[in-house]
C-alpha positions as CSV (number, residue, x, y, z in Angstrom):
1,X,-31.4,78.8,68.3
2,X,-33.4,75.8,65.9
3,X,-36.6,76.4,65.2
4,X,-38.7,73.5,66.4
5,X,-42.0,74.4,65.1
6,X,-40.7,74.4,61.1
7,X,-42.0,70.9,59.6
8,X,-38.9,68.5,58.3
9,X,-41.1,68.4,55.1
10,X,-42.5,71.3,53.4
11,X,-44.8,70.0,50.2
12,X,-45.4,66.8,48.5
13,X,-43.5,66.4,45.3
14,X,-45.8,66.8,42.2
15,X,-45.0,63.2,40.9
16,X,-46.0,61.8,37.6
17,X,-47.4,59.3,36.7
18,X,-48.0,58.2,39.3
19,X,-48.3,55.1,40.2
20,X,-45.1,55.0,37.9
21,X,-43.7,52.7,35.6
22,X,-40.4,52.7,33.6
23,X,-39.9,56.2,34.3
24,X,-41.1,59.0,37.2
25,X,-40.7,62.9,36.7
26,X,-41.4,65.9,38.9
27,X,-40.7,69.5,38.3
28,X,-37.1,71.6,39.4
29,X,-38.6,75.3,38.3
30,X,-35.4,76.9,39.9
31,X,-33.2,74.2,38.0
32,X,-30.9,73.3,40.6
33,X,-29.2,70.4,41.8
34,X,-31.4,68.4,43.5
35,X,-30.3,65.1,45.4
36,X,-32.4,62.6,45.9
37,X,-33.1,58.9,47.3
38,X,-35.6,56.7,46.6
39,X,-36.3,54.1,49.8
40,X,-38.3,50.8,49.8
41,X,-41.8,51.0,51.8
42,X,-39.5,49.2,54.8
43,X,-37.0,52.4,54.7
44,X,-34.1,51.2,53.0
45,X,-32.1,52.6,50.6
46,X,-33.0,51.3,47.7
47,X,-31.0,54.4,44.6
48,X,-29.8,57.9,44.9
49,X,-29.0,60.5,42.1
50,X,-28.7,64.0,41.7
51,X,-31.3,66.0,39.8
52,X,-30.1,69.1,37.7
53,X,-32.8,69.0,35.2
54,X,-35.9,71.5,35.1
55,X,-37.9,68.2,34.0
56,X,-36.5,65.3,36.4
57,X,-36.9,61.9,34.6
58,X,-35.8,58.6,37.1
59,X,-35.9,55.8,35.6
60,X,-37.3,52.9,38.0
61,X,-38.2,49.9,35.5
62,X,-35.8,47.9,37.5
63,X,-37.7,48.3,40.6
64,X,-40.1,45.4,41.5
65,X,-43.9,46.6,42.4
66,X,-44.5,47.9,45.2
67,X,-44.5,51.2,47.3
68,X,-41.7,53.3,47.1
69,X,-40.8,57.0,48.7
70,X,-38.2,59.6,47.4
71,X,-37.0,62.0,49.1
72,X,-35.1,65.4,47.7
73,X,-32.1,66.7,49.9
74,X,-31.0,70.7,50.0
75,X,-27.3,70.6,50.0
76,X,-26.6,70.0,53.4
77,X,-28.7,66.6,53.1
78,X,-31.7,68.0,55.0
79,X,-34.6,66.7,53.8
80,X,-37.0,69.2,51.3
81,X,-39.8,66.8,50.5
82,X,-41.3,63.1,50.3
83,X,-43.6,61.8,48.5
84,X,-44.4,58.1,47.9
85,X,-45.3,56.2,44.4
């Protein structure tokens, strides 16, 4: 039986700085392997990566401005959390 009633996303990611600029980080306390994507404000795919860091560091220089979301993925892909910058 799925529980309906559990939100797809359970926090927003502590993200800084944000706005970013060359670089954005957010925490992994239980350093694990945290997979991620970052997606353009239109919903494409814009990077992914795999996070196994207790300090996460993305780099995103090459990104043009604008608003971007990331996402970070439990193992099976489900979605953890989102949070835009």
């Amino acid at each position: 039986m799925t529980n309906t009633s559990r939100p797809l996303v359970t926090k927003k990611i502590n993200l800084f700085p944000n706005p970013g600029g060359e670089f954005i980080n957010f925490k992994n306390p239980k350093n694990l392997q945290v997979p991620y994507e970052i997606l353009n404000n239109k919903g494409q795919l814009i990077t992914t990566g795999i996070c196994s860091e207790i300090n996460c560091k993305i780099q995103i220089s090459s990104l043009p401005q604008g608003v971007y979301w990331i996402k970070l993925l439990s193992k099976d892909a489900s979605v953890l959390e989102v949070s835009s910058f």
